[in-house]
N, CA, C and O atoms as CSV, one atom per row, in Angstrom:
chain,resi,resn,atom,element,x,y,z
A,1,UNK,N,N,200.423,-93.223,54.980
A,1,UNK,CA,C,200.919,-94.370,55.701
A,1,UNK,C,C,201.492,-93.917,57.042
A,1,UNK,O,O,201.955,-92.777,57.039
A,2,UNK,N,N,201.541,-94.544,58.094
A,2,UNK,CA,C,201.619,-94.530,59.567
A,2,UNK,C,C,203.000,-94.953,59.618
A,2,UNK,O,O,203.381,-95.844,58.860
A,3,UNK,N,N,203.989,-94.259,60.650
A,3,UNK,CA,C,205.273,-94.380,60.195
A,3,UNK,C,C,205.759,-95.497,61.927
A,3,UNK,O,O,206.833,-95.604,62.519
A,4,UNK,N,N,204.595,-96.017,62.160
A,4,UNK,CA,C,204.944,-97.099,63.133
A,4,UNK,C,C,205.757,-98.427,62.889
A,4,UNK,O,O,206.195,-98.711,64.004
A,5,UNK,N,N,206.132,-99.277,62.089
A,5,UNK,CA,C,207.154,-100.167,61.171
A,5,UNK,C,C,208.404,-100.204,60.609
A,5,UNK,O,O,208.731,-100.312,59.427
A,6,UNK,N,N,209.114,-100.093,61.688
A,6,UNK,CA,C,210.532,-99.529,61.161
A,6,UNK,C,C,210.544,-100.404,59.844
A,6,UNK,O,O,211.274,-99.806,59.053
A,7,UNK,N,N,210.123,-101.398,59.344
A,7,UNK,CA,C,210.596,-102.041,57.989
A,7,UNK,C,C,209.969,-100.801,57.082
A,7,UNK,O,O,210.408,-101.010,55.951
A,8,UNK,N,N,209.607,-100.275,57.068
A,8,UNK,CA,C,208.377,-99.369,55.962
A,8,UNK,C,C,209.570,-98.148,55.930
A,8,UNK,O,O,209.954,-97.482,54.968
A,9,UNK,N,N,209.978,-98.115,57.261
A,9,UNK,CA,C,211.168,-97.034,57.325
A,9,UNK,C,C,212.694,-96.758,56.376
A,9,UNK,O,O,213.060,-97.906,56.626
A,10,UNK,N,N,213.292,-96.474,55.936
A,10,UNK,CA,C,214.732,-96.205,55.471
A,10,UNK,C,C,215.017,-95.024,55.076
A,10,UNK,O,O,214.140,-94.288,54.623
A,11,UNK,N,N,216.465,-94.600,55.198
A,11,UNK,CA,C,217.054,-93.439,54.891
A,11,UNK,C,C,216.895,-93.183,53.211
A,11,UNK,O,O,217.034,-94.134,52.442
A,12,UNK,N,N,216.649,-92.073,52.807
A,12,UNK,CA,C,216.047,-90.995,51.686
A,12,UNK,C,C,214.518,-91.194,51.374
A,12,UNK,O,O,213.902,-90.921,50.344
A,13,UNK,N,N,214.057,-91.777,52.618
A,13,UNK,CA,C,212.449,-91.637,52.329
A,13,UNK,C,C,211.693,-89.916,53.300
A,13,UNK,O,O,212.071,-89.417,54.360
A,14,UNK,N,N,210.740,-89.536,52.488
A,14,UNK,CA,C,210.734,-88.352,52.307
A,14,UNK,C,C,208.912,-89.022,53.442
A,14,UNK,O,O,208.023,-89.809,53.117
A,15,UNK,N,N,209.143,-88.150,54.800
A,15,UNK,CA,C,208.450,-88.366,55.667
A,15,UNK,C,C,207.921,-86.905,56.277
A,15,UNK,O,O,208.304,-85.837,55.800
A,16,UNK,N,N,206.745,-87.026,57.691
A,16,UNK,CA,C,206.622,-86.068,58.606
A,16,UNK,C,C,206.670,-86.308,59.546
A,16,UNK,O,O,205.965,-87.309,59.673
A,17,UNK,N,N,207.243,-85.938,60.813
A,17,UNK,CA,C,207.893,-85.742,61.827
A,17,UNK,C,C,207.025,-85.184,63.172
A,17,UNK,O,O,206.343,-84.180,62.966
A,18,UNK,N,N,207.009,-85.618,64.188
A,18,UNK,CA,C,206.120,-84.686,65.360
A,18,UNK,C,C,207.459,-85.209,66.227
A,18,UNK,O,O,207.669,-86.325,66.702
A,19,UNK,N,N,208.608,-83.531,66.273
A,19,UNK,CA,C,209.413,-83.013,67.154
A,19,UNK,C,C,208.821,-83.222,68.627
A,19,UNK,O,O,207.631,-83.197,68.940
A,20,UNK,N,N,209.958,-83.439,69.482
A,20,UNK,CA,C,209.086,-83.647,71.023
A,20,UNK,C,C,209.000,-82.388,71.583
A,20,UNK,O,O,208.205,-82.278,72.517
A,21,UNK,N,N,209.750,-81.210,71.174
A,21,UNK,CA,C,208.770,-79.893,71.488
A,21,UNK,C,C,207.499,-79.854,71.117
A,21,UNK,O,O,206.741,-79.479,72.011
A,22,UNK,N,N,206.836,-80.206,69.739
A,22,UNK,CA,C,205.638,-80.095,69.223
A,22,UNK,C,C,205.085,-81.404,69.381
A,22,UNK,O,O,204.491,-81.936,68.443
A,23,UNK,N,N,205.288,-82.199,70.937
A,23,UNK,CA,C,203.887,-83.504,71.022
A,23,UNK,C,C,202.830,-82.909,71.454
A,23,UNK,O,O,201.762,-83.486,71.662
A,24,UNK,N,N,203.059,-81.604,71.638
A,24,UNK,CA,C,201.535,-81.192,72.894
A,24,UNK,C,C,200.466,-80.757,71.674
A,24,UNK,O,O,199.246,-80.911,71.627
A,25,UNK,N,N,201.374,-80.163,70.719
A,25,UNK,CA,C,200.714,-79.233,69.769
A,25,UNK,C,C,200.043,-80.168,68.850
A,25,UNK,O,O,198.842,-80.088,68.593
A,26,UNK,N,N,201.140,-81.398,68.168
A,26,UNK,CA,C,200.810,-81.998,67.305
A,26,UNK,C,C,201.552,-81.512,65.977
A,26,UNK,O,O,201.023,-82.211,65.112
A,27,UNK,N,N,202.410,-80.765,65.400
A,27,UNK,CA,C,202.876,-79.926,64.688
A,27,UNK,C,C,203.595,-80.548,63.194
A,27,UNK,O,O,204.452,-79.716,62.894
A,28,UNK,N,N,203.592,-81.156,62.625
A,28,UNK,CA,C,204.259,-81.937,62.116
A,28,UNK,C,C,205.379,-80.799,60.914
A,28,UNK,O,O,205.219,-79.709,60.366
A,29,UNK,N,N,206.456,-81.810,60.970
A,29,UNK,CA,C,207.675,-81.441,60.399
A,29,UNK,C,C,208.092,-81.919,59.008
A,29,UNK,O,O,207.986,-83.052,59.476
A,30,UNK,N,N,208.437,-82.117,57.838
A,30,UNK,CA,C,208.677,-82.300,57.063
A,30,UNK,C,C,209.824,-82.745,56.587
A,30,UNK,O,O,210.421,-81.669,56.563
A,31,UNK,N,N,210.915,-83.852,56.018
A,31,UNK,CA,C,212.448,-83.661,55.856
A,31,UNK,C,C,212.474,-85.290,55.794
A,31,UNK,O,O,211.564,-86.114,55.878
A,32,UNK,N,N,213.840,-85.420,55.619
A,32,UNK,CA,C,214.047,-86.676,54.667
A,32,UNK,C,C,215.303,-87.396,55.810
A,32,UNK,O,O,216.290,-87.021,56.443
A,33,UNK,N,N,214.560,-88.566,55.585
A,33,UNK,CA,C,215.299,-89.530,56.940
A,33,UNK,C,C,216.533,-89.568,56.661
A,33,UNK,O,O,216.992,-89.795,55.542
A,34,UNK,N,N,217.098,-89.368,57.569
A,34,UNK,CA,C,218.924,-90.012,57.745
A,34,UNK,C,C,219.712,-90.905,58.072
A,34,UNK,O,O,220.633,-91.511,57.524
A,35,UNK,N,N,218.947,-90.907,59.595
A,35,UNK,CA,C,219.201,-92.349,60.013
A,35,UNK,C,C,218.015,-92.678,61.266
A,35,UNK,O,O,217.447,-91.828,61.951
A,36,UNK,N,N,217.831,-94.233,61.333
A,36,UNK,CA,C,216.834,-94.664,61.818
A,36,UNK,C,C,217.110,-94.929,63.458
A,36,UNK,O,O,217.771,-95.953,63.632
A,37,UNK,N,N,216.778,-94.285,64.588
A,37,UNK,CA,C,217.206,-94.373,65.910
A,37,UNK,C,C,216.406,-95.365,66.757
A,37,UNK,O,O,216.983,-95.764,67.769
A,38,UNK,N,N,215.086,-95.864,66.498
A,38,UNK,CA,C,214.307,-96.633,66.915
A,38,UNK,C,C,214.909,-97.946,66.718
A,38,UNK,O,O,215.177,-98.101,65.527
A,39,UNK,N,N,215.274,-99.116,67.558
A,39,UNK,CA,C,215.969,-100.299,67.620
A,39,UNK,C,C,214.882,-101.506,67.350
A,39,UNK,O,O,215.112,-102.554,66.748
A,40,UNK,N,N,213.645,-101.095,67.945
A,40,UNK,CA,C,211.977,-102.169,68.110
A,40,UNK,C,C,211.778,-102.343,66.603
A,40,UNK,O,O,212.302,-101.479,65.900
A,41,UNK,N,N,211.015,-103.453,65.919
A,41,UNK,CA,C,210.430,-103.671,64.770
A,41,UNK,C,C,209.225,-102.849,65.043
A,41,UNK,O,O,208.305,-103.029,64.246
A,42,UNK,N,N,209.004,-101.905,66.081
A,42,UNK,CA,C,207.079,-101.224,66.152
A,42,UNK,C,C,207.444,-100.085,67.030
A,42,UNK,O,O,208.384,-100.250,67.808
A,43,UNK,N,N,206.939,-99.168,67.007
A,43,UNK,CA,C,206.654,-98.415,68.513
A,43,UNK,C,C,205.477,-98.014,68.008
A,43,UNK,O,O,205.266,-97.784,66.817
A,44,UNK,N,N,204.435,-97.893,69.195
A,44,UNK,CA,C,203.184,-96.978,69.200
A,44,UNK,C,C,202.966,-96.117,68.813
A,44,UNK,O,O,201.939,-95.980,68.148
A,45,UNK,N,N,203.988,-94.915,69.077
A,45,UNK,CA,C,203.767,-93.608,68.673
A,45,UNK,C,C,204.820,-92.867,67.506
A,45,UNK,O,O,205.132,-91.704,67.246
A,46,UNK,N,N,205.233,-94.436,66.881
A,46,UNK,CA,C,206.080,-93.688,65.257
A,46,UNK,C,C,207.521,-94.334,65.614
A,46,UNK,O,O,207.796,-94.815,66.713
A,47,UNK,N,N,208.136,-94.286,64.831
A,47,UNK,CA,C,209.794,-95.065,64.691
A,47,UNK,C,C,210.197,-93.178,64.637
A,47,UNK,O,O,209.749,-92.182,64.071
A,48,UNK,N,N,211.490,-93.575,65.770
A,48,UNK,CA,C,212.054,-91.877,66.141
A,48,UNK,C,C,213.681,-91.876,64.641
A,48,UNK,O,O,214.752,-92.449,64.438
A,49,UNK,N,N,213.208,-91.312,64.306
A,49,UNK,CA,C,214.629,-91.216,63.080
A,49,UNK,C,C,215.069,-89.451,63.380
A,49,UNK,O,O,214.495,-88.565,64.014
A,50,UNK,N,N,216.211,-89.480,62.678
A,50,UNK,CA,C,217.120,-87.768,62.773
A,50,UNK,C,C,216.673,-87.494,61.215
A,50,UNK,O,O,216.890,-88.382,60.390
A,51,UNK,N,N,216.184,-86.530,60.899
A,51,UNK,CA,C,216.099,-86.093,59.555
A,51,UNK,C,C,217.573,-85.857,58.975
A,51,UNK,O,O,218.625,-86.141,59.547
A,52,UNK,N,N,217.418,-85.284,57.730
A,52,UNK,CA,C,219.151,-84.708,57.096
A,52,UNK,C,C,219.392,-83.394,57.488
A,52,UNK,O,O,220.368,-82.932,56.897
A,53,UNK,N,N,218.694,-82.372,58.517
A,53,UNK,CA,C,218.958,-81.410,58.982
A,53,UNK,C,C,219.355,-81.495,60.244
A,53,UNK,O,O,219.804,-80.536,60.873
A,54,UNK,N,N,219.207,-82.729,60.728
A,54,UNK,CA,C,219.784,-83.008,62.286
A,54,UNK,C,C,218.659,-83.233,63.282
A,54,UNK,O,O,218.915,-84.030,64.184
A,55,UNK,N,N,217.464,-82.671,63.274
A,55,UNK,CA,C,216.241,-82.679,63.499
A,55,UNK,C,C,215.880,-84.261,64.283
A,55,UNK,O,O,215.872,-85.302,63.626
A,56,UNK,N,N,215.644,-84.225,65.509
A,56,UNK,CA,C,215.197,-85.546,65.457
A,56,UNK,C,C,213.249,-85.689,66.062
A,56,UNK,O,O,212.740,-84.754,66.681
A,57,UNK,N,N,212.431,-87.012,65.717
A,57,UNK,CA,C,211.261,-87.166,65.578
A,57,UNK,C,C,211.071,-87.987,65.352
A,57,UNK,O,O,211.824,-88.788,64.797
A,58,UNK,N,N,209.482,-88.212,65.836
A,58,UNK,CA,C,209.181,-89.549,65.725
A,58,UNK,C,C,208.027,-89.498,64.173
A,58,UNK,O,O,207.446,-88.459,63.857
A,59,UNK,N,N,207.918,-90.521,63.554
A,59,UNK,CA,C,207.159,-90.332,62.129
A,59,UNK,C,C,205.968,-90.553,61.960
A,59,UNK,O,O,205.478,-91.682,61.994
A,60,UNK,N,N,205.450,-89.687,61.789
A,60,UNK,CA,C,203.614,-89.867,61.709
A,60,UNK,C,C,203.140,-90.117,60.772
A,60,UNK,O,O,201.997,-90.572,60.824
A,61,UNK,N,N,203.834,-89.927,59.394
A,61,UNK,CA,C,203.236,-90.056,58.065
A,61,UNK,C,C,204.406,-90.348,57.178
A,61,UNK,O,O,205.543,-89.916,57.369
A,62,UNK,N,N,204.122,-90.930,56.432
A,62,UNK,CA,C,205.474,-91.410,55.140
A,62,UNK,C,C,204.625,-90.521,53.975
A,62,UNK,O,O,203.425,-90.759,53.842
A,63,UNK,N,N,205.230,-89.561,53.192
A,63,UNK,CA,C,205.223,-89.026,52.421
A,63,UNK,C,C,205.432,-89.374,50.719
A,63,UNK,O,O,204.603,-89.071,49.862
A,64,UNK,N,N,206.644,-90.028,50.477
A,64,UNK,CA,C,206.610,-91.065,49.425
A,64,UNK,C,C,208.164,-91.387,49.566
A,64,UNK,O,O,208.959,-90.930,50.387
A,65,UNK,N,N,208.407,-92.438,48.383
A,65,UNK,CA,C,209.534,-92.839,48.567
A,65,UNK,C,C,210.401,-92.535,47.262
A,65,UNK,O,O,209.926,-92.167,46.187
A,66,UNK,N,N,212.153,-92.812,47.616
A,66,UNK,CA,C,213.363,-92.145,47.041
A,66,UNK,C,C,212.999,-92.670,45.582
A,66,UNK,O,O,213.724,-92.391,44.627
């Protein structure tokens, strides 16, 4: 699942991440949402959340849920 929908979004859902060091690369990150920083019901390129390591990214893939 495409992590563009902040509704699809919430904290302890277990997602992947493309860090804005790694947009060039494409790199994806792994870690479990914390809190949701994206304000829009959509963005194009992923709803930007902080993982629970502090980590912040935008979400490319939903992994499964809590």
């Amino acid at each position: 699942m495409a992590g563009n929908n902040r509704s699809e979004i919430r904290p302890g859902l277990r997602v992947e991440v493309i860090l804005k060091a790694d947009q060039r690369s494409g790199k994806r990150t792994p870690g479990v949402v914390k809190d949701i920083l994206t304000n829009s019901p959509t963005h194009p390129h992923g709803i930007k959340v902080r993982l629970a390591d502090g980590q912040v990214g935008r979400v490319c893939n939903i992994l499964s849920n809590p």
